[in-house]
C-alpha positions as CSV (number, residue, x, y, z in Angstrom):
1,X,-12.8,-21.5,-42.4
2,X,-15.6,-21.3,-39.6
3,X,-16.0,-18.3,-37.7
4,X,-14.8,-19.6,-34.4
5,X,-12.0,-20.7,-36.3
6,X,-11.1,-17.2,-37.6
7,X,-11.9,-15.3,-34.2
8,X,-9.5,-17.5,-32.6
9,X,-6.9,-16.5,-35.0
10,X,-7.7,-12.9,-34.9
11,X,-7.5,-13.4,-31.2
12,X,-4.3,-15.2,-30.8
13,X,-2.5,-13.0,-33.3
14,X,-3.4,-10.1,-31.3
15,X,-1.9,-11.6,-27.9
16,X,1.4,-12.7,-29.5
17,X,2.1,-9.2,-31.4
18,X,1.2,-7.9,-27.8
19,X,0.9,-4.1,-29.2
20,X,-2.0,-4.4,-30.8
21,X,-4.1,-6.9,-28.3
22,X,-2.7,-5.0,-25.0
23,X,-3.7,-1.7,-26.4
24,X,-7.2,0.0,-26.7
25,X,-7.3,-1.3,-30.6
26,X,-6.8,-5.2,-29.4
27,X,-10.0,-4.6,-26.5
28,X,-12.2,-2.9,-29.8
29,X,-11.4,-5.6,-32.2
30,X,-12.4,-7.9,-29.8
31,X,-15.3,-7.4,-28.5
32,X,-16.6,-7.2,-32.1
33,X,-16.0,-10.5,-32.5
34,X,-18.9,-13.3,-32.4
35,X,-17.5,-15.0,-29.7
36,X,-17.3,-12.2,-27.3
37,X,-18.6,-13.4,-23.7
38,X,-21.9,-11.8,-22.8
39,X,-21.8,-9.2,-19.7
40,X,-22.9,-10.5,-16.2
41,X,-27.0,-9.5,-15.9
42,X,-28.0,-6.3,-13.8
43,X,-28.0,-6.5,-10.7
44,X,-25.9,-9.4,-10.8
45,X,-24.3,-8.2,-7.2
46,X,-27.8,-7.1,-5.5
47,X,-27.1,-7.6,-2.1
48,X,-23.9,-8.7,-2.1
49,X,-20.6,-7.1,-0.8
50,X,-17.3,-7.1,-2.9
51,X,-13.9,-6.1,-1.5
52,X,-11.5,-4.0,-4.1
53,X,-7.8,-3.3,-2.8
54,X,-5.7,-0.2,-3.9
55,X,-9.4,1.2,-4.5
56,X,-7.6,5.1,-4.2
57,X,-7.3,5.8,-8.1
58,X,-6.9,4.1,-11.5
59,X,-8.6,0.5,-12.1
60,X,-8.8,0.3,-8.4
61,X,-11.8,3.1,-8.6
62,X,-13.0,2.7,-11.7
63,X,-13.5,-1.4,-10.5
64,X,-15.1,-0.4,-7.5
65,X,-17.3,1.6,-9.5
66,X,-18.9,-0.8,-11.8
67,X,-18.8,-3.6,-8.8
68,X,-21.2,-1.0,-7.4
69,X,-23.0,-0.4,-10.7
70,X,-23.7,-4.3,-10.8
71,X,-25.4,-4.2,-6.8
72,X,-22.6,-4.6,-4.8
73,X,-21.6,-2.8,-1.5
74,X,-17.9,-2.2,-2.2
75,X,-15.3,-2.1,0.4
76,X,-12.4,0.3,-0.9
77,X,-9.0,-1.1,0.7
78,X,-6.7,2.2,0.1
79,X,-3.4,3.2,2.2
80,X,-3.7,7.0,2.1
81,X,-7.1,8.2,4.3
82,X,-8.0,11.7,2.8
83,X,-7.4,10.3,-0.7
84,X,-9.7,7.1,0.1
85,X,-12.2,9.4,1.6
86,X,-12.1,11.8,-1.3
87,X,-13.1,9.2,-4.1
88,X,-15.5,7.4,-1.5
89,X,-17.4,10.5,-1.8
90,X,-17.0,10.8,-5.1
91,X,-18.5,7.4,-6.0
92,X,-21.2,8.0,-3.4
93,X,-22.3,10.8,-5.7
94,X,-22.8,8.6,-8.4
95,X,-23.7,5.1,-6.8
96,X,-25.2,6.2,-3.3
97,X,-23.8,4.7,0.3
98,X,-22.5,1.6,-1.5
99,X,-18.9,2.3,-0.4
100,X,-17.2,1.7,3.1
101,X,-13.7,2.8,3.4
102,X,-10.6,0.7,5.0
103,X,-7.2,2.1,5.5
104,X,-4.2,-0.2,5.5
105,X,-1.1,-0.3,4.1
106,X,-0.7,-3.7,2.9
107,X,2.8,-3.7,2.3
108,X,2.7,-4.1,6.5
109,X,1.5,-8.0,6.7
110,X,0.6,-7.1,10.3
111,X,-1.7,-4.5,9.0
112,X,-3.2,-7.0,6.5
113,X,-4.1,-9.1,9.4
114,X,-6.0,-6.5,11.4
115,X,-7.8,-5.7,8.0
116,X,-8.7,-9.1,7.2
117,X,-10.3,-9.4,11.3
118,X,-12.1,-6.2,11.0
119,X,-13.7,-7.7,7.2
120,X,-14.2,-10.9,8.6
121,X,-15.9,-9.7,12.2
122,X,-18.2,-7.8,9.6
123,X,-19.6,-11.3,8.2
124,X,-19.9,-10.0,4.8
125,X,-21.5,-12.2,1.8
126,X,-18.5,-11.3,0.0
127,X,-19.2,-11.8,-3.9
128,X,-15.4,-10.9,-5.0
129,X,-12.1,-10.2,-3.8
130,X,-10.4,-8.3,-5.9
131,X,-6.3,-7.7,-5.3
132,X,-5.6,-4.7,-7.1
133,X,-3.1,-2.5,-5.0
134,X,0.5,-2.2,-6.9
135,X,3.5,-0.5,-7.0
136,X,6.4,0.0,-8.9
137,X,9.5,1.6,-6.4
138,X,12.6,2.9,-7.9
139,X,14.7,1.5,-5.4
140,X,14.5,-1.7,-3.6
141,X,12.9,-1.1,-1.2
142,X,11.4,-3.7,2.3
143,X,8.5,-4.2,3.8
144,X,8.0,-3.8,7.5
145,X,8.9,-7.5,7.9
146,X,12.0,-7.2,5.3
147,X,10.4,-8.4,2.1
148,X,11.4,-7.0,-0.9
149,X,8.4,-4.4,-1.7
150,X,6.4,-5.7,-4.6
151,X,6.7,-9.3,-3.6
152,X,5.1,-8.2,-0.1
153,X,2.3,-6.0,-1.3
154,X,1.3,-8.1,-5.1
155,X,2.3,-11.9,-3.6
156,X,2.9,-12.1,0.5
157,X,-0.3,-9.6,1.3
158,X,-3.2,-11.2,-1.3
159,X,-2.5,-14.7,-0.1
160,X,-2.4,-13.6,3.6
161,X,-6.1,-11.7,3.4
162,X,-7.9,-14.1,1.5
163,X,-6.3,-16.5,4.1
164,X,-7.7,-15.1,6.9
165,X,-10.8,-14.4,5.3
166,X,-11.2,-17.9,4.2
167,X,-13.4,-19.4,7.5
168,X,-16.0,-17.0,6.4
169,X,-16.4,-17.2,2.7
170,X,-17.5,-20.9,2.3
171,X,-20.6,-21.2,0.7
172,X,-20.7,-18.1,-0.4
173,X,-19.2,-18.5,-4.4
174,X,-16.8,-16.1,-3.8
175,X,-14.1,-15.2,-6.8
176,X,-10.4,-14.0,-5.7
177,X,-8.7,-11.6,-8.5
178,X,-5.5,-11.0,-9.1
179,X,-4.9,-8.1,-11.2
180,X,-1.3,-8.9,-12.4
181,X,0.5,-7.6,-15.8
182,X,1.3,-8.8,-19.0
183,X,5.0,-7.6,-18.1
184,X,5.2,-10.9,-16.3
185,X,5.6,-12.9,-19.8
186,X,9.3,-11.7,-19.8
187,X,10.3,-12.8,-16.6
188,X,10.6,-16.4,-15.3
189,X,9.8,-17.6,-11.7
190,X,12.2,-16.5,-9.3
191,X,11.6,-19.1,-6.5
192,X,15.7,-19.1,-6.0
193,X,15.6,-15.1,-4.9
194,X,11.8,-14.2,-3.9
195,X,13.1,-11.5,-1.8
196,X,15.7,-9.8,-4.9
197,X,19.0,-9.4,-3.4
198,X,21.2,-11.4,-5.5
199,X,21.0,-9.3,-8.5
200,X,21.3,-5.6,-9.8
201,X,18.0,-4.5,-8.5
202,X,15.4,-2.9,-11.4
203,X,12.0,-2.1,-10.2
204,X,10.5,-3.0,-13.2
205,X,11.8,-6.3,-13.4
206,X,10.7,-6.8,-9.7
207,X,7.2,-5.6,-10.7
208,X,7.5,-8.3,-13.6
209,X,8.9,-10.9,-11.4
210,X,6.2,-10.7,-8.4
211,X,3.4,-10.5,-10.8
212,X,5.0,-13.7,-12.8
213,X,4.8,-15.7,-9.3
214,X,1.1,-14.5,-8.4
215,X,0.4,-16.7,-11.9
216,X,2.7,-19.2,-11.4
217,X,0.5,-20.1,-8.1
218,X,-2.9,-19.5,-9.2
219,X,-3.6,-23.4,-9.4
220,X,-1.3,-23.8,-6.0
221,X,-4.0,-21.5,-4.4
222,X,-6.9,-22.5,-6.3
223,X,-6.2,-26.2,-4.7
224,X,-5.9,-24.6,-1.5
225,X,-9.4,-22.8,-1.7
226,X,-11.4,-25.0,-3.2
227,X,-14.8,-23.0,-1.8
228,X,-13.4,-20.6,-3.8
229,X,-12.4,-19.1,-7.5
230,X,-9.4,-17.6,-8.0
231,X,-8.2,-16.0,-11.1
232,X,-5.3,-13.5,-12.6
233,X,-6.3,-10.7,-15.5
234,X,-4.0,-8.5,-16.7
235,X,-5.5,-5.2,-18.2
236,X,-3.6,-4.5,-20.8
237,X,-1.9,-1.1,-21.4
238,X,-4.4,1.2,-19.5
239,X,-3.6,4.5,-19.1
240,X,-3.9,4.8,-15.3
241,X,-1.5,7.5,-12.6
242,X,0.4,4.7,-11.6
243,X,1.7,3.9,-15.4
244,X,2.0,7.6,-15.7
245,X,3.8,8.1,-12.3
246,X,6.3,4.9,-12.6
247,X,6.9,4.5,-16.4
248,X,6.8,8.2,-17.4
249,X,8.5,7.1,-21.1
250,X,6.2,4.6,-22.3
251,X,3.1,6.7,-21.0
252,X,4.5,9.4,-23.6
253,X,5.2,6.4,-26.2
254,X,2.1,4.8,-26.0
255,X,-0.2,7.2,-24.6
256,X,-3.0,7.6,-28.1
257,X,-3.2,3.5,-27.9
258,X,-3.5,3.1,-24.3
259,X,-6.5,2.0,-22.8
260,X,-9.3,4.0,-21.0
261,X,-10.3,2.6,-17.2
262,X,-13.5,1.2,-18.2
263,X,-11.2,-1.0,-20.8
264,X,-8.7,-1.7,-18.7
265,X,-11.4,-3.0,-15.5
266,X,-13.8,-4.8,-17.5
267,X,-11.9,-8.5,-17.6
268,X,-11.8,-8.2,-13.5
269,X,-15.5,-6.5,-13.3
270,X,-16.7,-9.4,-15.5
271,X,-14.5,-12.3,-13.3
272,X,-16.1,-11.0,-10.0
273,X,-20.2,-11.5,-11.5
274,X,-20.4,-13.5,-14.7
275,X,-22.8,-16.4,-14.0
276,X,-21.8,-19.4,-14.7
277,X,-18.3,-18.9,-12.8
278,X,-15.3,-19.6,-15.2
279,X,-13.0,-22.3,-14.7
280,X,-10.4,-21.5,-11.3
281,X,-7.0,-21.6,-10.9
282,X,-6.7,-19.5,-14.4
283,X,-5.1,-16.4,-16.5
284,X,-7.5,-14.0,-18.4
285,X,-7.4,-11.3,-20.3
286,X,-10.0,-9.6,-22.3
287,X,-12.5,-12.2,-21.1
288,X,-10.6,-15.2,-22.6
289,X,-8.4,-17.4,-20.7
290,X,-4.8,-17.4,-21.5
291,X,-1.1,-19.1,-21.3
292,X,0.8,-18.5,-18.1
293,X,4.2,-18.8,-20.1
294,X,4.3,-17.6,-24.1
295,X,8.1,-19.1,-24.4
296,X,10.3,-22.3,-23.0
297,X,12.6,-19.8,-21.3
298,X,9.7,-18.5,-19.2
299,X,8.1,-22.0,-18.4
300,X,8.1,-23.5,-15.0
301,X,8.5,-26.7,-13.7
302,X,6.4,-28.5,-10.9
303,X,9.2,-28.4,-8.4
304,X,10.0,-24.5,-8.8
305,X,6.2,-23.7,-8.0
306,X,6.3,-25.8,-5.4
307,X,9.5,-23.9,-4.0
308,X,7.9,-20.6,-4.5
309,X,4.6,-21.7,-2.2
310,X,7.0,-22.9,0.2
311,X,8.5,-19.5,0.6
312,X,5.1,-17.7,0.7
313,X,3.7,-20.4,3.2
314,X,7.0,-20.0,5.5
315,X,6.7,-16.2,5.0
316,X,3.4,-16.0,6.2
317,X,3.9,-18.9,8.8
318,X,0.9,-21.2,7.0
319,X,1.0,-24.9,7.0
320,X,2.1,-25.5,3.4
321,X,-1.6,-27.9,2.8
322,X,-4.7,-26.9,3.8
């Protein structure tokens, strides 16, 4: 057996048993392996600007941080001011004035749309876009404009900014992350009930479901901005205050096998400088691309895509092409 042969093996059989590859022992094993993707050069992002959303705590910070490391000025998107301004200065301590704060809540689309002036008015050389902000509410809970809470914030909101932004980032290379979740492999597209009323409402199954249609349109989008790339990573299990805030059980469960920030970051750090840019439109995780749908049950077809964009485009009142 070669040894491409055997690392993809290794590699696949730790994404299907999902433990093991989601946890800090699939990230070790794996970037022992031959095949492991070099990281992007030095400097990579000298003079560059990257934007990371839900920059307040957990992979948000810890991607700003090495988006900074690699050269970039790093706008941190965050919703609560003195927290935002306590980790700016905090990474100015270690990186310099490399940070510039934004507060939004982008939950509130009309909020996204006064960020996304004030970003674009700046004329930044934006290197990356990362869409990091998440949550995970108890309770169903809307949006300012009556969306159901984690389809407005992970779905509505990241389309809407980058749209906004688009004018400006031509010619620039710029890459759009999505950092979704592995917990969207058990749930199918909902593009029949975006918005979650018709059934028993479960905030982790919402979470699941908006992260499975940020996926589901990443080639949708990708057409759309062709300047562009766009991509989805999931992290993994990283051990971050939202996990331990949200899902207070398996934080206990998993908590020796969960994944440090650095671990957790380093797919999306990697999407936003590697040189030559990956293929768009794509899943990744642990620098390898990946399946959208593991099972038949979770596959979707053409037309339910299709449906989905149409409810995002009416949502956000965008012609449905380009």
């Amino acid at each position: 057996m070669t040894t491409s042969r055997l690392e993809s093996l290794v590699d696949n059989a730790l994404d299907r048993t999902i433990a093991p590859g989601y946890s800090r022992v699939g990230y070790a094993v794996r970037r022992r392996l031959p095949g492991w993707p070099a990281d992007p050069e030095p400097g990579a992002l000298d003079g560059r600007h990257a934007v990371v959303t839900g920059a307040s705590s957990g992979l948000g910070t810890q991607t700003a941080r090495e988006l900074a490391g690699l050269g970039a000025h790093v706008h941190l998107v965050v919703r609560d001011a003195a927290k935002g301004e306590a980790v700016r200065a905090g990474l100015a301590a270690e990186h310099g004035d490399s940070f510039t704060l934004h507060v939004c809540d982008l939950a509130d689309l009309a909020a996204v749309r006064s960020l996304a002036d004030d970003l674009a008015a700046a004329d930044l050389p934006l290197a990356a876009l990362v869409h990091n902000a998440g949550a995970l509410p108890a309770t169903r809970t809307e949006s300012p404009q009556g969306h159901e809470l984690t389809m407005a914030l992970h779905v509505l909101s990241p389309v809407l900014l980058t749209e906004r932004l688009l004018a400006g980032l031509a010619g620039h290379g710029t890459r759009v992350v999505m950092v979704t979740s592995g917990g969207m492999y058990a749930q199918r597209l909902r593009d029949d009930d975006p918005d979650y009323v018709r059934d028993a409402y479960s905030g982790t199954t919402a979470y699941a479901r908006s992260k499975r249609a940020q996926v589901e349109l990443l080639p949708v989008l990708q057409r759309r901005w062709e300047a562009l790339r766009v991509y989805a990573t999931h992290p993994g299990w990283a051990d971050t205050p939202g996990v331990l805030e949200s899902l207070p059980r398996f934080h206990a469960i998993t908590g020796p096998v969960l994944r440090d920030l650095h671990q957790g970051a380093d797919t999306t750090v990697w999407l936003s400088a590697v040189e030559p840019a990956p293929e768009g439109g794509t899943l990744w995780h642990d620098r390898r691309q990946r399946p959208v749908a593991l099972t038949r049950r979770t596959r979707s077809t053409p037309d339910r895509v299709e449906r989905m964009w149409e409810w995002v485009a009416t949502s956000l009142d965008l012609p449905r092409e380009p």
